[in-house]
BALOBA-1460 file (C-alpha; in Angstrom, 3 decimals):
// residues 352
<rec num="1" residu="x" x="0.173" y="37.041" z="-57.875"/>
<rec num="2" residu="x" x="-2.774" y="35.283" z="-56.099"/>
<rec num="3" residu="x" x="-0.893" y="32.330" z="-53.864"/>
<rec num="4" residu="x" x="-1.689" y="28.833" z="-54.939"/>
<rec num="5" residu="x" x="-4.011" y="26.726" z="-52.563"/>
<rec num="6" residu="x" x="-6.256" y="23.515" z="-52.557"/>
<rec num="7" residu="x" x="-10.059" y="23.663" z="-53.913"/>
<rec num="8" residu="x" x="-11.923" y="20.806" z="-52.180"/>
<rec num="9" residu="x" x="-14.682" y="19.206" z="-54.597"/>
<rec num="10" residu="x" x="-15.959" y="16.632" z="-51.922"/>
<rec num="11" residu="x" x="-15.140" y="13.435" z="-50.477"/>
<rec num="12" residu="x" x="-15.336" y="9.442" z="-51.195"/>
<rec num="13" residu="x" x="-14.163" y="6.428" z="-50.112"/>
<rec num="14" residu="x" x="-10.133" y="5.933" z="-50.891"/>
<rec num="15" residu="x" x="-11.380" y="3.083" z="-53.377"/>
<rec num="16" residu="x" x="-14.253" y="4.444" z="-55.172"/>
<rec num="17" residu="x" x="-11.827" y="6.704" z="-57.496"/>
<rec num="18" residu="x" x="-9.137" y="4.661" z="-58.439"/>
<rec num="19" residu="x" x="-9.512" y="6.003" z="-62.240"/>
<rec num="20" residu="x" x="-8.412" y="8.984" z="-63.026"/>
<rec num="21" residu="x" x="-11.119" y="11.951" z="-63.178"/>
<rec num="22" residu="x" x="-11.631" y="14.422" z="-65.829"/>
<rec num="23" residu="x" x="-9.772" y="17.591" z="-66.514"/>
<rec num="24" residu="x" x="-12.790" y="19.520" z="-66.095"/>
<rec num="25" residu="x" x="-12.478" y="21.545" z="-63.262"/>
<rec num="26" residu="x" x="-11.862" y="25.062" z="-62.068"/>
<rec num="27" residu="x" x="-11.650" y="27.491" z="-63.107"/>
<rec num="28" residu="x" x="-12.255" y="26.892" z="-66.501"/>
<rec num="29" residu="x" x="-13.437" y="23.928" z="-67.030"/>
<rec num="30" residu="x" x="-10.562" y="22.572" z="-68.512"/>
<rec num="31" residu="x" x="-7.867" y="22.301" z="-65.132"/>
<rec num="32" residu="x" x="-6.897" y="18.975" z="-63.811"/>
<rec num="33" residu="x" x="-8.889" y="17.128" z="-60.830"/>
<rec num="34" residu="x" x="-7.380" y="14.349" z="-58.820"/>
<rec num="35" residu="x" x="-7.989" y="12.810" z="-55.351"/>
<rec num="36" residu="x" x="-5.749" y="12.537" z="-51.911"/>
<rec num="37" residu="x" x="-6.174" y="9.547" z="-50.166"/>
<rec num="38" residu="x" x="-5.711" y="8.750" z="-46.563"/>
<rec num="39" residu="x" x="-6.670" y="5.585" z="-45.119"/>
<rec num="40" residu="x" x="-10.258" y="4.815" z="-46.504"/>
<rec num="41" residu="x" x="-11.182" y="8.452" z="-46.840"/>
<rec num="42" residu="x" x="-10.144" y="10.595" z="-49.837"/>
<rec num="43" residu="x" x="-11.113" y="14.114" z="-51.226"/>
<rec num="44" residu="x" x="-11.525" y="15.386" z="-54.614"/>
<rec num="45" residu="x" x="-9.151" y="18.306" z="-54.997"/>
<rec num="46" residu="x" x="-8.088" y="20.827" z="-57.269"/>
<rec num="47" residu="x" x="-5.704" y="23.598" z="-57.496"/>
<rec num="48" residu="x" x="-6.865" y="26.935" z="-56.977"/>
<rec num="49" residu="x" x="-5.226" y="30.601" z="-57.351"/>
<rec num="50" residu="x" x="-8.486" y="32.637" z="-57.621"/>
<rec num="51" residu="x" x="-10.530" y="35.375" z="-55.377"/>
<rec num="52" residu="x" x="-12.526" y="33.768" z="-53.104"/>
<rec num="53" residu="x" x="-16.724" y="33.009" z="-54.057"/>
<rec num="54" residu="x" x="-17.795" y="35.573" z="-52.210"/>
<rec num="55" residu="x" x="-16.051" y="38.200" z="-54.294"/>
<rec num="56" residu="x" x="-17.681" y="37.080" z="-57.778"/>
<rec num="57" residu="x" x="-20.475" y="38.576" z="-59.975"/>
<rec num="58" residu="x" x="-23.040" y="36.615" z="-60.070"/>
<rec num="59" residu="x" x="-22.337" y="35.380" z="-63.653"/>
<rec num="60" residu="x" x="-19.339" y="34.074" z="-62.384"/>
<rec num="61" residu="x" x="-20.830" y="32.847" z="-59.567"/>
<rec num="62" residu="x" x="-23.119" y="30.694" z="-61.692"/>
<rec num="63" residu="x" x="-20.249" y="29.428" z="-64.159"/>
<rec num="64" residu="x" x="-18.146" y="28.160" z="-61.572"/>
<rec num="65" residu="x" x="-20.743" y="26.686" z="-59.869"/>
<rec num="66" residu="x" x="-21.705" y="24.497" z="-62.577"/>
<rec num="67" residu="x" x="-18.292" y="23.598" z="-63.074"/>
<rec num="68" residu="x" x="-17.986" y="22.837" z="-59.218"/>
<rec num="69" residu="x" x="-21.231" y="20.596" z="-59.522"/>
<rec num="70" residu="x" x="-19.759" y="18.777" z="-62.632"/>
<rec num="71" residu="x" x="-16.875" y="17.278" z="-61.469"/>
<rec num="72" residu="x" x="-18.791" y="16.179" z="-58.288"/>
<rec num="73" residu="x" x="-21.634" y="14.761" z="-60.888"/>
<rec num="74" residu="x" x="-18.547" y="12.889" z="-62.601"/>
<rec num="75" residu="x" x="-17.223" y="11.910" z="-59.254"/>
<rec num="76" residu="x" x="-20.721" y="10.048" z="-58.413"/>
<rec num="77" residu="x" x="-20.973" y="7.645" z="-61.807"/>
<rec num="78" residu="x" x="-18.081" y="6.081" z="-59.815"/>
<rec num="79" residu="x" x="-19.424" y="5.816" z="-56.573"/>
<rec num="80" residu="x" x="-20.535" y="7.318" z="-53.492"/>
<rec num="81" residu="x" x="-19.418" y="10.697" z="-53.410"/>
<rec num="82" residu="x" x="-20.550" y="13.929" z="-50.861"/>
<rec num="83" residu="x" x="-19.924" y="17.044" z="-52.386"/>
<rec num="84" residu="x" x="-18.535" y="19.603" z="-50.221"/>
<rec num="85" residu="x" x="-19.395" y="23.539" z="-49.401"/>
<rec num="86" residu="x" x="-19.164" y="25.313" z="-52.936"/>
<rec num="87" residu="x" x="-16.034" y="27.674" z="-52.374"/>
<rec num="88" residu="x" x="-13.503" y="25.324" z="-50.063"/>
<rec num="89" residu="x" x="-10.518" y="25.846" z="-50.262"/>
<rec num="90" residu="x" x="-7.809" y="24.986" z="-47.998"/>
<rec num="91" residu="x" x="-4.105" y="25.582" z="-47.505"/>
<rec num="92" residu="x" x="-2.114" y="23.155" z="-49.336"/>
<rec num="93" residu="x" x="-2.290" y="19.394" z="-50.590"/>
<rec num="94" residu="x" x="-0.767" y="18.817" z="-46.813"/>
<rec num="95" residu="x" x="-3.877" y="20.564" z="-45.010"/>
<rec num="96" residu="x" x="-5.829" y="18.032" z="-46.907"/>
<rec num="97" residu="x" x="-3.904" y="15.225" z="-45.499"/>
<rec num="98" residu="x" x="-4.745" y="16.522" z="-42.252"/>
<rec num="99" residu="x" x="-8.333" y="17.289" z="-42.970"/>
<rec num="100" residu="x" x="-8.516" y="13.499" z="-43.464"/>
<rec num="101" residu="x" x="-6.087" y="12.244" z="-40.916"/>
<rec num="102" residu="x" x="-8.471" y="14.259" z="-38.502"/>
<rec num="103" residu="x" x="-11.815" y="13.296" z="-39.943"/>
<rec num="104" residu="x" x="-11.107" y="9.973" z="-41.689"/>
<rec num="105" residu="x" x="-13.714" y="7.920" z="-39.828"/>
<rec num="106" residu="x" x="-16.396" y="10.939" z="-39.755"/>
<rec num="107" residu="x" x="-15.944" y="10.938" z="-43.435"/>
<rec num="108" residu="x" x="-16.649" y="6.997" z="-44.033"/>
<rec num="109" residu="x" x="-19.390" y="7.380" z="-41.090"/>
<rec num="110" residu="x" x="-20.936" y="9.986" z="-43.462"/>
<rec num="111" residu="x" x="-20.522" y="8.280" z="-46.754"/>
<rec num="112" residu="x" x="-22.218" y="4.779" z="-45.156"/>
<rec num="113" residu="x" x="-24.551" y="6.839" z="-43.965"/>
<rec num="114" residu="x" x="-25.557" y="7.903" z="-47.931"/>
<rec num="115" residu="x" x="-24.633" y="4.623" z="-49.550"/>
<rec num="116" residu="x" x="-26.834" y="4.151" z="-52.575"/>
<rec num="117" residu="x" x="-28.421" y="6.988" z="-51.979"/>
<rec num="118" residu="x" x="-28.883" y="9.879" z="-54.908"/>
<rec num="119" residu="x" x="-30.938" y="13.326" z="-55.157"/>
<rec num="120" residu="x" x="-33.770" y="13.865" z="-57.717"/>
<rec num="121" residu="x" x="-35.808" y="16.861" z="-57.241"/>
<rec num="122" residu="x" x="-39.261" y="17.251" z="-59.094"/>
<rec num="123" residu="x" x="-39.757" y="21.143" z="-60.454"/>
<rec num="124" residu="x" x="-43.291" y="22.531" z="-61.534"/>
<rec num="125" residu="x" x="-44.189" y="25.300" z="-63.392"/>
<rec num="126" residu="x" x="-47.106" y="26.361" z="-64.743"/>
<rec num="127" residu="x" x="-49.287" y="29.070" z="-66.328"/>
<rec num="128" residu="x" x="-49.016" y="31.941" z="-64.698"/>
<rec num="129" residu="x" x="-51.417" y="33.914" z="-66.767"/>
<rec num="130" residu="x" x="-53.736" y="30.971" z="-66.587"/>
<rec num="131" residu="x" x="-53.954" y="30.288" z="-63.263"/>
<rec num="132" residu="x" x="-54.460" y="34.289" z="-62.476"/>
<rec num="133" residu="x" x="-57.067" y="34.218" z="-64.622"/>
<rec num="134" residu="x" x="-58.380" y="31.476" z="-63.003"/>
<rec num="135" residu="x" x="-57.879" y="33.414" z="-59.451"/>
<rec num="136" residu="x" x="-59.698" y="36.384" z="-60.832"/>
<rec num="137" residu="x" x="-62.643" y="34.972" z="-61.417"/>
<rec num="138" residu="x" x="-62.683" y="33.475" z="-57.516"/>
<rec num="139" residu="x" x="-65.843" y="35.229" z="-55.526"/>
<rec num="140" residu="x" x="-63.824" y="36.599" z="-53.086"/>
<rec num="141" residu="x" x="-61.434" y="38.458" z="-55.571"/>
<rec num="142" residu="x" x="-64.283" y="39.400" z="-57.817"/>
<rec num="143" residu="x" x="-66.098" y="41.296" z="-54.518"/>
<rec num="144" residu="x" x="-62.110" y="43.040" z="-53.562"/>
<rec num="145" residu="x" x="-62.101" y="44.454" z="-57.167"/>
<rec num="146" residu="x" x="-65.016" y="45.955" z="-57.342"/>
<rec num="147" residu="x" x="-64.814" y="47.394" z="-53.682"/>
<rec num="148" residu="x" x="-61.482" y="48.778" z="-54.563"/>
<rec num="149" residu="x" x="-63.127" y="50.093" z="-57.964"/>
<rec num="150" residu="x" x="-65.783" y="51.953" z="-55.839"/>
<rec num="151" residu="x" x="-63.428" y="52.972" z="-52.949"/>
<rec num="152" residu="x" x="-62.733" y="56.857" z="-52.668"/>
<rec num="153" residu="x" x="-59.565" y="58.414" z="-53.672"/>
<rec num="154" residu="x" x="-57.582" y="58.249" z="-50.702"/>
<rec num="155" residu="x" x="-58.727" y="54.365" z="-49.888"/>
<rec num="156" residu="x" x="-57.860" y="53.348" z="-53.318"/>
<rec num="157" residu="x" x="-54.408" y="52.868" z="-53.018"/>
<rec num="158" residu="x" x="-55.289" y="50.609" z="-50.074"/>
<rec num="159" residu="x" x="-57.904" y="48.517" z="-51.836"/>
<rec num="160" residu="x" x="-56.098" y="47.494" z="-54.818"/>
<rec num="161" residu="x" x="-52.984" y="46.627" z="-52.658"/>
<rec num="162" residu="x" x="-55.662" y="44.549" z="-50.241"/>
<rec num="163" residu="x" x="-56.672" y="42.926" z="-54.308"/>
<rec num="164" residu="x" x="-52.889" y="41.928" z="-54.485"/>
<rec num="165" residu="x" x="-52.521" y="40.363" z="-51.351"/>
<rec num="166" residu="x" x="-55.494" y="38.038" z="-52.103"/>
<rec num="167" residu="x" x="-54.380" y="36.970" z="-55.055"/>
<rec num="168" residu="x" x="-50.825" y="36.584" z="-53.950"/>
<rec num="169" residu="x" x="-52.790" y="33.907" z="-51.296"/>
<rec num="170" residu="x" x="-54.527" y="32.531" z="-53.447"/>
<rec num="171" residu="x" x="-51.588" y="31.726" z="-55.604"/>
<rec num="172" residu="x" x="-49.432" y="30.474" z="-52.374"/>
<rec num="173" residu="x" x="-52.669" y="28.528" z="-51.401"/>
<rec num="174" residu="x" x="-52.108" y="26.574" z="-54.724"/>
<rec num="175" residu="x" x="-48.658" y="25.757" z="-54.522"/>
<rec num="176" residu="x" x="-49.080" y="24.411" z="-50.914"/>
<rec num="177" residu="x" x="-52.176" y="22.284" z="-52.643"/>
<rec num="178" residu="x" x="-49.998" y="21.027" z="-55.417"/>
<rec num="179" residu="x" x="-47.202" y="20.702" z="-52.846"/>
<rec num="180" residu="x" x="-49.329" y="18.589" z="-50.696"/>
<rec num="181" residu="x" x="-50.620" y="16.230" z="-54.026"/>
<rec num="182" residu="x" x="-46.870" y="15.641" z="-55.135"/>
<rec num="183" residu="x" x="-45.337" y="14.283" z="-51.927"/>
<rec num="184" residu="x" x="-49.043" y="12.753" z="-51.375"/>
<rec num="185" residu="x" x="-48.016" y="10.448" z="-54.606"/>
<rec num="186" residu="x" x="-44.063" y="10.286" z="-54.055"/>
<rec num="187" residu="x" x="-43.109" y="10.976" z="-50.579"/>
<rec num="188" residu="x" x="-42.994" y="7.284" z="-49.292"/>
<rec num="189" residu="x" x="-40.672" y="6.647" z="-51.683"/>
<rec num="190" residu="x" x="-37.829" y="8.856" z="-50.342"/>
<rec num="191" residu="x" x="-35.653" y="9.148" z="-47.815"/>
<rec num="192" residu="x" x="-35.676" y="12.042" z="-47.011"/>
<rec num="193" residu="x" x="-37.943" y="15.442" z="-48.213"/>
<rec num="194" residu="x" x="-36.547" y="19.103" z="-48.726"/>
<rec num="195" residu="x" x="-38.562" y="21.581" z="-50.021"/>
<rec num="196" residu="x" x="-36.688" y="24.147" z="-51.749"/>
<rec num="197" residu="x" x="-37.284" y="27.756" z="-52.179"/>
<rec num="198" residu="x" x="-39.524" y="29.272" z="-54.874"/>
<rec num="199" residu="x" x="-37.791" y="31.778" z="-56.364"/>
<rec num="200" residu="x" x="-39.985" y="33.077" z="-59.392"/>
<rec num="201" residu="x" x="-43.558" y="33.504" z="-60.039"/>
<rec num="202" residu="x" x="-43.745" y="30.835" z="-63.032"/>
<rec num="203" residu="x" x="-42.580" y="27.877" z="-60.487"/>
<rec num="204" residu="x" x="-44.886" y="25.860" z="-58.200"/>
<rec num="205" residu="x" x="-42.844" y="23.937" z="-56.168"/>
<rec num="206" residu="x" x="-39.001" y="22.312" z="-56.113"/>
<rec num="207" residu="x" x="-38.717" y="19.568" z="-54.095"/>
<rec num="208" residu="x" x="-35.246" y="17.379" z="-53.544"/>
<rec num="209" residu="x" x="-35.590" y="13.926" z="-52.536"/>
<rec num="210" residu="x" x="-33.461" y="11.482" z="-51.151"/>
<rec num="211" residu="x" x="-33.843" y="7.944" z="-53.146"/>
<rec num="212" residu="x" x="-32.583" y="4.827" z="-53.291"/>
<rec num="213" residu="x" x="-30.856" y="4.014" z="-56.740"/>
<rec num="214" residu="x" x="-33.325" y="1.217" z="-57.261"/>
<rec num="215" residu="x" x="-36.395" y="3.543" z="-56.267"/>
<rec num="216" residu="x" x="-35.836" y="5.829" z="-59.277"/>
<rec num="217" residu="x" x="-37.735" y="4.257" z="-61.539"/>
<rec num="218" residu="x" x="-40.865" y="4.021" z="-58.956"/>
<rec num="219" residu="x" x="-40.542" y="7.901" z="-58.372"/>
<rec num="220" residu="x" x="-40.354" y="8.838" z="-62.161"/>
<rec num="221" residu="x" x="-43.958" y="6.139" z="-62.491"/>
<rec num="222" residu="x" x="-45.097" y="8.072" z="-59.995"/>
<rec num="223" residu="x" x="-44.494" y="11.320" z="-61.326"/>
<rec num="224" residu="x" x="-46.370" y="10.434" z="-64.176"/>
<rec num="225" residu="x" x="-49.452" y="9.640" z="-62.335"/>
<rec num="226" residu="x" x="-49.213" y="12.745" z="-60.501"/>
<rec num="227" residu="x" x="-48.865" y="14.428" z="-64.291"/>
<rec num="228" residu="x" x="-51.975" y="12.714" z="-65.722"/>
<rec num="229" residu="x" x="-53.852" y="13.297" z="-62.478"/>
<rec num="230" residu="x" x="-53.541" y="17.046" z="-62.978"/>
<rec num="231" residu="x" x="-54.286" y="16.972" z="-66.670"/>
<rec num="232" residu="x" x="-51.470" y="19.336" z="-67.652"/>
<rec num="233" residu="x" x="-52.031" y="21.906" z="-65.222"/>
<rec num="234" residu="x" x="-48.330" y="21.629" z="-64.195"/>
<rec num="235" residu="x" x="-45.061" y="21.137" z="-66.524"/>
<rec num="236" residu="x" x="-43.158" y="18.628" z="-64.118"/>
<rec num="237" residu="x" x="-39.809" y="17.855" z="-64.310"/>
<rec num="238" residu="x" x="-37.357" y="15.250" z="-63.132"/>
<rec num="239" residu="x" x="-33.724" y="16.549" z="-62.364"/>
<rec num="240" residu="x" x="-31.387" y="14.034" z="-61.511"/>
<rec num="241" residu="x" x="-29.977" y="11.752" z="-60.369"/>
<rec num="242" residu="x" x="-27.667" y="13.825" z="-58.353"/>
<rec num="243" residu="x" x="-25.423" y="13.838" z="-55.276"/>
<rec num="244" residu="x" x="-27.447" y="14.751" z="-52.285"/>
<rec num="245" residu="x" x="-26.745" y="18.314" z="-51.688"/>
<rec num="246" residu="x" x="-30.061" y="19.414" z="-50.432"/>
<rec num="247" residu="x" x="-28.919" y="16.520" z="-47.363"/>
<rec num="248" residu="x" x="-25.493" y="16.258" z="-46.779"/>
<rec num="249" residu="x" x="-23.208" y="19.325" z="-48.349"/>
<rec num="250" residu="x" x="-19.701" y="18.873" z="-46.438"/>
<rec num="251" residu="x" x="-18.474" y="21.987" z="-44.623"/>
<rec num="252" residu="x" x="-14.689" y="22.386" z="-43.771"/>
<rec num="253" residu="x" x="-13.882" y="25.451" z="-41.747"/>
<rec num="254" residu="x" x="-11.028" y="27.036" z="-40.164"/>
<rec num="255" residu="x" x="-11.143" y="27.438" z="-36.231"/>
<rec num="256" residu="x" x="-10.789" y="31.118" z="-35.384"/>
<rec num="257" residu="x" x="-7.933" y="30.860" z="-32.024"/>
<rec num="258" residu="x" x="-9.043" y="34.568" z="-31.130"/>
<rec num="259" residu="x" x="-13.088" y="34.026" z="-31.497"/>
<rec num="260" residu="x" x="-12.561" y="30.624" z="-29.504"/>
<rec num="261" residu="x" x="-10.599" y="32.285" z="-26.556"/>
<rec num="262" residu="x" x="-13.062" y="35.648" z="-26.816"/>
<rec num="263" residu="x" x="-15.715" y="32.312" z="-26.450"/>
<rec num="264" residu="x" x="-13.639" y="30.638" z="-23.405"/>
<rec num="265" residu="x" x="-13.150" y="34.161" z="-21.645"/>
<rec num="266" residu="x" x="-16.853" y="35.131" z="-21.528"/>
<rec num="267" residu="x" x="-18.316" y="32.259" z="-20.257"/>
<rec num="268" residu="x" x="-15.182" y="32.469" z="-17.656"/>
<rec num="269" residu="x" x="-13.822" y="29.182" z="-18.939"/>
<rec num="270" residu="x" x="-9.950" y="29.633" z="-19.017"/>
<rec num="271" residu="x" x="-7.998" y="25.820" z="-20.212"/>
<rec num="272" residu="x" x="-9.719" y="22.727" z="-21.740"/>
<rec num="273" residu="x" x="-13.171" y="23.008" z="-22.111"/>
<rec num="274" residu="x" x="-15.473" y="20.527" z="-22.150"/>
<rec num="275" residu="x" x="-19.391" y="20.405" z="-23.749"/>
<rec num="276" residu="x" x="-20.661" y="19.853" z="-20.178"/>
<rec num="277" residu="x" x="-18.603" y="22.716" z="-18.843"/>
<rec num="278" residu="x" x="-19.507" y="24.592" z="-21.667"/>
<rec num="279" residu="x" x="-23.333" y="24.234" z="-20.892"/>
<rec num="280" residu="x" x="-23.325" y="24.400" z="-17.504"/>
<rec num="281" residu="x" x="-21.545" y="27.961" z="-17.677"/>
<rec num="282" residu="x" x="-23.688" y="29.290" z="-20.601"/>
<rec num="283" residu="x" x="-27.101" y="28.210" z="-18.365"/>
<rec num="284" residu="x" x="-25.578" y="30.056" z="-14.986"/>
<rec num="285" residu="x" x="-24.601" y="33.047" z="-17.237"/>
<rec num="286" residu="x" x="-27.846" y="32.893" z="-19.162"/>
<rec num="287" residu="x" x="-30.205" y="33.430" z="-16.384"/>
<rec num="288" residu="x" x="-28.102" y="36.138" z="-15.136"/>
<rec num="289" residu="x" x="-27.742" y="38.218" z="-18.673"/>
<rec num="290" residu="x" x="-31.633" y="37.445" z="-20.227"/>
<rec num="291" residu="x" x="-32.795" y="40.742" z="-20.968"/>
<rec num="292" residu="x" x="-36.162" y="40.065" z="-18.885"/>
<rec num="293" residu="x" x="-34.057" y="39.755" z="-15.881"/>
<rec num="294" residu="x" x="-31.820" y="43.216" z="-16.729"/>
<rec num="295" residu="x" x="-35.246" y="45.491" z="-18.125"/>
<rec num="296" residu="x" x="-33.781" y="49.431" z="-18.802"/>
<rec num="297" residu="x" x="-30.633" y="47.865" z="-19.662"/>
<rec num="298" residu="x" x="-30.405" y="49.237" z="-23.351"/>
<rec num="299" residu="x" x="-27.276" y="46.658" z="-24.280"/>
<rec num="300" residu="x" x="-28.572" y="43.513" z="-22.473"/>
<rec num="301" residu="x" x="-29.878" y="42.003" z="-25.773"/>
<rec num="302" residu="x" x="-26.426" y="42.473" z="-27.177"/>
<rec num="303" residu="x" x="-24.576" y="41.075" z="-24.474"/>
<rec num="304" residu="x" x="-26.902" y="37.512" z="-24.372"/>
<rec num="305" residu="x" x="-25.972" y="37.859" z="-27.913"/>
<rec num="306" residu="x" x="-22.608" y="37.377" z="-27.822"/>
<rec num="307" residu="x" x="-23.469" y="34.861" z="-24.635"/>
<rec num="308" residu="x" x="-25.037" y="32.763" z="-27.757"/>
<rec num="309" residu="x" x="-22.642" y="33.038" z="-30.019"/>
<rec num="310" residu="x" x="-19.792" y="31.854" z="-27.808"/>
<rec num="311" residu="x" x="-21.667" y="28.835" z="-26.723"/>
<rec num="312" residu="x" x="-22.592" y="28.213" z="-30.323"/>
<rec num="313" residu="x" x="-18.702" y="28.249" z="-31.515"/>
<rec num="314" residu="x" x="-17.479" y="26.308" z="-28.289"/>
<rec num="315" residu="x" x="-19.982" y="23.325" z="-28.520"/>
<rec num="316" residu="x" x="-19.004" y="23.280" z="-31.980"/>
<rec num="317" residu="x" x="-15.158" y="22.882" z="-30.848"/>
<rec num="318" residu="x" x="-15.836" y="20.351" z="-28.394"/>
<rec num="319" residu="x" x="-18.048" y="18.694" z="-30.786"/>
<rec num="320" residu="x" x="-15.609" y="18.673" z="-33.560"/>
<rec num="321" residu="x" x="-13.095" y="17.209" z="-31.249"/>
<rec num="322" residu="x" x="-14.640" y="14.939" z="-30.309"/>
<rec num="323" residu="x" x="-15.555" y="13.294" z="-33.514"/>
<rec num="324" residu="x" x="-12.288" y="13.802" z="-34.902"/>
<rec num="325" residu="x" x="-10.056" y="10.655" z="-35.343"/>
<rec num="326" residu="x" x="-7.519" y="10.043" z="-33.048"/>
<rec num="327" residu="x" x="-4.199" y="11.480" z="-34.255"/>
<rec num="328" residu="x" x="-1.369" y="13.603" z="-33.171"/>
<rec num="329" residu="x" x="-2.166" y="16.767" z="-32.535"/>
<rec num="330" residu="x" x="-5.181" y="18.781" z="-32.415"/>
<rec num="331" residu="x" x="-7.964" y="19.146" z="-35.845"/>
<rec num="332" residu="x" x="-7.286" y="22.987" z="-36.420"/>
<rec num="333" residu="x" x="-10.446" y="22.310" z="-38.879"/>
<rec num="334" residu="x" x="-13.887" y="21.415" z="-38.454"/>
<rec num="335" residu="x" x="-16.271" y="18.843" z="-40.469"/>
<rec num="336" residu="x" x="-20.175" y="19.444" z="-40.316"/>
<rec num="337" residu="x" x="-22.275" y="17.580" z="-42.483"/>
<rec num="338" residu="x" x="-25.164" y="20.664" z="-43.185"/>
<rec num="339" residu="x" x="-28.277" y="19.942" z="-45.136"/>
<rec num="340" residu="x" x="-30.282" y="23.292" z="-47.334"/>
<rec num="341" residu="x" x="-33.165" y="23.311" z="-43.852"/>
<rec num="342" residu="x" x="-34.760" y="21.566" z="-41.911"/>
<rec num="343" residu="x" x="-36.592" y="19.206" z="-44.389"/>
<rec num="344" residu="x" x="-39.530" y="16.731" z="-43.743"/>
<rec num="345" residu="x" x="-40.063" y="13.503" z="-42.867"/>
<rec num="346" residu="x" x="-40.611" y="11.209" z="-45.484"/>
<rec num="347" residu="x" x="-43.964" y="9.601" z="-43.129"/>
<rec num="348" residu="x" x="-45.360" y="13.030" z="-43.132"/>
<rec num="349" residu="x" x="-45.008" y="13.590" z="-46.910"/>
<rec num="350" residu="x" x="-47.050" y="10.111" z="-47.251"/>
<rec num="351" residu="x" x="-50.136" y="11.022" z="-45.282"/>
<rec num="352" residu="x" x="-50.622" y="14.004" z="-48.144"/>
């Protein structure tokens, strides 16, 4: 029997969700959701007895996803909520006390920090027949078909896939150009700008922004003008509002006591560590393991590596500590606030 834990929805302010919330959570939609408070800072739990996210088909993936997004979504119409990492879990109802014991005041800094604030993303699709038509009738791709038509047998093969590449730029070059119109006409509005991936042929661009409550109706006017502008060459769409996980997803880990002290002993930093010491001994150690400085030395690329990675986990310690509330004893876990990459500024999206 899988042992019983703590699935962490997100967090809030201890006053925002004094009602109770829906039973609607995982992992079937239908299991009860509540929230631990400590001080101003609470979390919206459930219980959890499942495999871990990483272990799912991808159907399953995508059910309990939804379900993890709804009771966040729920969460919001309350107040300001940040949703946390899809998939944490924690111990016990207890680790979650000291998750916010620890992190209290990083988790009001972070939710001040997002007051008001909500996530709409604008989604385009169009054509795709049309606008390869439209492609294939461009000079340039005209001249690569018929030179590819012509070629000899043994070029052939390489002509037609030099065709595909053009058109594949051409396509690209018209999502950047649409791209470019759409936070031309809305990106002074937000916040913040993240461009998301496009993951199938038919879409044009998805793009999260980060909006004021009382911009939203601005942004959808805008939208429209951007729609009539472009005289139904796109199918736009308006999804949201939503909590802002393209900008500020919570992450709770675990710290790993052997990876840490693996960390510690290779930059030769034995006892409390500091983010100074921890810089100074990664730039003394870095000049003397760069693989320019140890050429013929087939595993020096592996060893300044590792160099990385322990400075990477060690800053993060010290870091972590350091923002961590004053309490007894040490955080065993850490609190990052991660956004989907690295965005754009809102100025830049302006300017077109």
């Amino acid at each position: 029997m899988t042992e019983m834990r703590t699935y962490v929805y997100g967090v809030a302010g201890a006053g925002v969700l004094s009602a109770p919330l829906r039973a609607q959570g995982l992992p079937d939609g239908r299991a009860p959701v509540k929230t631990i408070a400590v001080g101003k800072a609470a979390a919206i739990i459930g219980r959890h007895d499942g495999p871990p996210v990483r272990g799912l088909s991808q159907p399953e993936l995508l059910r309990r996803l939804t379900i993890h997004q709804r009771v966040i979504e729920d969460a919001m119409a309350r107040g300001d909520v940040l949703p946390a990492r899809f998939g944490t879990v924690l111990a016990s109802e207890d680790e979650v006390r000291s998750f916010l014991t620890h992190w209290g005041g990083q988790v009001q800094e972070s939710l001040a920090q997002f007051s008001g604030l909500v996530e709409v993303e604008a989604a385009a699709t169009w054509d795709l027949k049309q606008a390869l038509a439209e492609i294939s009738r461009q000079p340039e791709v005209v001249s690569a078909k018929a030179a590819a038509q012509q070629a000899s047998p043994q070029d052939r093969l390489a002509s037609q896939v030099a065709v595909g590449q053009l058109v594949k730029r051409a396509l690209d070059q018209r999502r950047t150009l649409y791209q470019a119109k759409l936070l031309a006409e809305v990106g002074a509005l937000a916040k913040g700008i993240q461009p998301n991936a496009v993951l199938a042929d038919e879409l044009v661009f998805n793009v999260a922004f980060l909006m004021e409550r009382g911009a939203l109706a601005a942004f959808d006017a805008a939208i429209e003008r951007l729609d009539d502008a472009l005289a139904g060459a796109l199918t736009i769409r308006r999804i949201g509002p939503l909590p802002p996980y393209s900008f500020a997803t919570v992450s709770v880990t675990r710290f790993d006591a052997q990876r840490l002290a693996a960390g510690r002993a290779l930059l030769g930093l034995p006892g409390e560590i500091s983010e100074d010491a921890v810089l100074t001994s990664y730039r003394r150690l870095a000049r003397q393991l760069h693989p320019d400085n140890n050429l013929g030395d087939p595993s020096a690329a592996e060893r300044f590596a590792a160099l990385g990675a322990a400075r990477a986990d060690l800053l993060a310690y010290c870091r972590s500590r350091a923002q961590a509330d004053a309490a007894d004893g040490a955080p065993t876990l850490m609190m990052m606030i991660e956004r989907t990459g690295d965005g754009l500024s809102p100025a830049a999206g302006g300017d077109g």
